[in-house]
C-alpha beads as a LAMMPS data file, in Angstrom:
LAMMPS data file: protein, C-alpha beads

114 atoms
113 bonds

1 atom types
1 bond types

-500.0 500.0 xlo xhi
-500.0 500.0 ylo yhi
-500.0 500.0 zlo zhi

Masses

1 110.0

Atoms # bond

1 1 1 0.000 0.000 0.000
2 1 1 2.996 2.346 -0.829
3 1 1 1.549 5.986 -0.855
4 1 1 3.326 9.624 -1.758
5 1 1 1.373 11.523 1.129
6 1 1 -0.778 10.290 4.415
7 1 1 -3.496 13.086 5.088
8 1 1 -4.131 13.505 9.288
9 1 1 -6.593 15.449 9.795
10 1 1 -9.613 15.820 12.415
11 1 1 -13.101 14.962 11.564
12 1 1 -13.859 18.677 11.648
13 1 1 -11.297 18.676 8.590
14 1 1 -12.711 16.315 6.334
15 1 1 -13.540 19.024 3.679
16 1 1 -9.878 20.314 3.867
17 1 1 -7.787 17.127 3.849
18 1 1 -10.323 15.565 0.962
19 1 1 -9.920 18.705 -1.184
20 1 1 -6.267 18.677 -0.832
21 1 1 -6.127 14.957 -1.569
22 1 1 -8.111 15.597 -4.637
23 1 1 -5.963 18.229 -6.047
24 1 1 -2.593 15.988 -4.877
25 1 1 -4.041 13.415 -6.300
26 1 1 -4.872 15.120 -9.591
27 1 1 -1.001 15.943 -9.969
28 1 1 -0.044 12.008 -9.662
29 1 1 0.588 11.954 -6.330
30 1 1 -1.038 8.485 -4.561
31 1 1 -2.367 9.714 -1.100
32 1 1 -3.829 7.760 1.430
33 1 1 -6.844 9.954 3.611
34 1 1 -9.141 7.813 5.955
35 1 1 -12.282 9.048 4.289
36 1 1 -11.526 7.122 1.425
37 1 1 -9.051 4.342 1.987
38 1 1 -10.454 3.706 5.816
39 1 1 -13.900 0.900 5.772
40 1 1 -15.903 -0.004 8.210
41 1 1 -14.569 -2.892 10.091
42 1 1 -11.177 -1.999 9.322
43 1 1 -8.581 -2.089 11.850
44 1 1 -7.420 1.447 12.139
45 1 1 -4.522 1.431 14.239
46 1 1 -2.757 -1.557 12.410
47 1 1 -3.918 0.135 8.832
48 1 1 -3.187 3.497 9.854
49 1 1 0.548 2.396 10.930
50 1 1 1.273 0.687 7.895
51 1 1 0.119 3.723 5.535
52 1 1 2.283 5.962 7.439
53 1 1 5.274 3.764 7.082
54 1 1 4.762 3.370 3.994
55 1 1 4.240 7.302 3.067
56 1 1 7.171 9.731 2.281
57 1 1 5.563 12.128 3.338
58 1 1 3.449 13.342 6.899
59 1 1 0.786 16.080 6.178
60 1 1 -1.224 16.951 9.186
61 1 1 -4.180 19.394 8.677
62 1 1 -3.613 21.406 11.478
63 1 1 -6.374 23.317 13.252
64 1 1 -7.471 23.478 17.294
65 1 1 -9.795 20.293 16.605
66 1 1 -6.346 18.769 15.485
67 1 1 -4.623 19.512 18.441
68 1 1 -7.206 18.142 20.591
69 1 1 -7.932 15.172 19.185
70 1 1 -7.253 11.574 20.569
71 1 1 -6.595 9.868 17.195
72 1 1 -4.863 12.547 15.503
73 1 1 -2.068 12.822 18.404
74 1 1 -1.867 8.988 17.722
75 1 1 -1.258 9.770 14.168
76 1 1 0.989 12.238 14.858
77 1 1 2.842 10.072 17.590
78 1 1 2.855 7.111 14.670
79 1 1 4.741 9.338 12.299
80 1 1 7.330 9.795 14.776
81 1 1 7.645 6.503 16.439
82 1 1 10.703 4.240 16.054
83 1 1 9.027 2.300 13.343
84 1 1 8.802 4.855 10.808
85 1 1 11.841 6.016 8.756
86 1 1 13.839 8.953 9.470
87 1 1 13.331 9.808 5.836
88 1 1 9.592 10.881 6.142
89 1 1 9.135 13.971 5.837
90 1 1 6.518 16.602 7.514
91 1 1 4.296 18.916 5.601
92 1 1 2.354 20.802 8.401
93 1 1 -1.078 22.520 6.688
94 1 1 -2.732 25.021 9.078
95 1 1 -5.763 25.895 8.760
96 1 1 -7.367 27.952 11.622
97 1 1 -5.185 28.836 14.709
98 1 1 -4.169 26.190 16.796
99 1 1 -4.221 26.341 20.844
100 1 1 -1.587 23.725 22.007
101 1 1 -2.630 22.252 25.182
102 1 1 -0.977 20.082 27.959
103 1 1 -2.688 16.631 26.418
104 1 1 -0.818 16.944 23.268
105 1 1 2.174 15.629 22.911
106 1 1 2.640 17.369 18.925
107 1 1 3.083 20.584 20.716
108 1 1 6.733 20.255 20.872
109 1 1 6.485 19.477 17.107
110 1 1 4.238 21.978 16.459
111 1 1 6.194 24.750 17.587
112 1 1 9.166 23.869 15.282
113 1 1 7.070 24.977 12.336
114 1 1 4.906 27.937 13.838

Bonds

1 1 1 2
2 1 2 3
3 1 3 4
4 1 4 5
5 1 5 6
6 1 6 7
7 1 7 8
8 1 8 9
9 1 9 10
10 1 10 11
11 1 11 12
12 1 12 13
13 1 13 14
14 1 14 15
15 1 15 16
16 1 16 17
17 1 17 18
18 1 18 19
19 1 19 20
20 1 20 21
21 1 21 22
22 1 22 23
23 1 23 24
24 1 24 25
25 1 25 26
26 1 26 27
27 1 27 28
28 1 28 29
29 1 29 30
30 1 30 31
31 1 31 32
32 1 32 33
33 1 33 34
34 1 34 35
35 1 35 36
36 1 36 37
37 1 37 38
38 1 38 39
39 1 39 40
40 1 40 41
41 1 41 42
42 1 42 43
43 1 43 44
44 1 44 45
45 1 45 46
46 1 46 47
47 1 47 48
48 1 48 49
49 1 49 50
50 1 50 51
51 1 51 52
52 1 52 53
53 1 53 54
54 1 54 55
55 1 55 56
56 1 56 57
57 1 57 58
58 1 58 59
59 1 59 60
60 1 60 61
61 1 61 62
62 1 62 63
63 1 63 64
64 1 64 65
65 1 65 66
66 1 66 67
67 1 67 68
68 1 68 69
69 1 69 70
70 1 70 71
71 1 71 72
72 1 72 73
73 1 73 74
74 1 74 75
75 1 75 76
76 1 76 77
77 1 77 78
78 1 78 79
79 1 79 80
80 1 80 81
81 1 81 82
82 1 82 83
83 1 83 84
84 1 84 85
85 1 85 86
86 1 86 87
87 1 87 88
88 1 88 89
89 1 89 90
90 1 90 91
91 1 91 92
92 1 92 93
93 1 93 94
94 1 94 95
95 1 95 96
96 1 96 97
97 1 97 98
98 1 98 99
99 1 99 100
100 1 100 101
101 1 101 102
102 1 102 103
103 1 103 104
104 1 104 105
105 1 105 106
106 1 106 107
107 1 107 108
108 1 108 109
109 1 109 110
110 1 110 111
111 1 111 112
112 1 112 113
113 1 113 114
C-alpha cells in the first residue's frame, strides 16, 4: 500500500484534507486519507501504521480540533515513532489557529514549524 502523502486530519477537517487529496491526487501523487481508503470494520490502528510507514511524506491538517484530538495525536505520535523512517518527511497545513494544550504531545512538534 505504498503511498506519496498520508493526510491527518480531524473529523472537523474532512472538507480540507479531501480537497487537498483531490488536487494531490490530480497531480499524480497516490495519497492515502481515511475518508476514502479507511472501511468499516477496518482495523485502524494496524492500517493506519502501515500507511504511514509506507508514506514519504506526513501532512497533518492542522487546526485546534487537530490539536485536541485523541486519534490525531496517535497519528501524529505514529509518524514519529521508532518504526517509521527517518526519511519521512513533515508537511504541516494550518488551517485555523491552533491552541496547544498540555494533552498533546505534537506541541513540541508543532512549535518547530509555527
Amino acid at each position: 500500500m505504498q503511498k506519496d502523502v498520508f493526510i491527518s486530519y480531524s473529523s472537523v477537517d474532512s472538507q480540507w484534507a479531501t480537497w487537498i487529496a483531490g488536487v494531490l491526487e490530480s497531480n499524480g501523487f497516490a495519497v492515502f486519507v481515511g475518508a476514502w481508503d479507511l472501511r468499516p470494520g477496518d482495523d485502524f490502528v494496524t492500517k493506519t501504521n502501515e500507511a504511514i510507514r509506507s508514506s514519504d511524506v506526513f501532512m497533518p491538517i492542522l487546526s485546534d480540533a487537530y490539536t485536541k484530538s485523541v486519534y490525531c495525536t496517535a497519528e501524529f505520535g505514529m509518524a514519529f515513532g521508532e518504526n517509521v523512517s527517518s526519511k519521512l518527511k513533515i508537511i504541516p497545513v494550518r488551517v485555523s489557529d491552533i491552541t496547544v494544550g498540555r494533552q498533546i504531545e505534537v506541541d513540541k512538534y508543532i512549535k518547530l514549524f509555527f
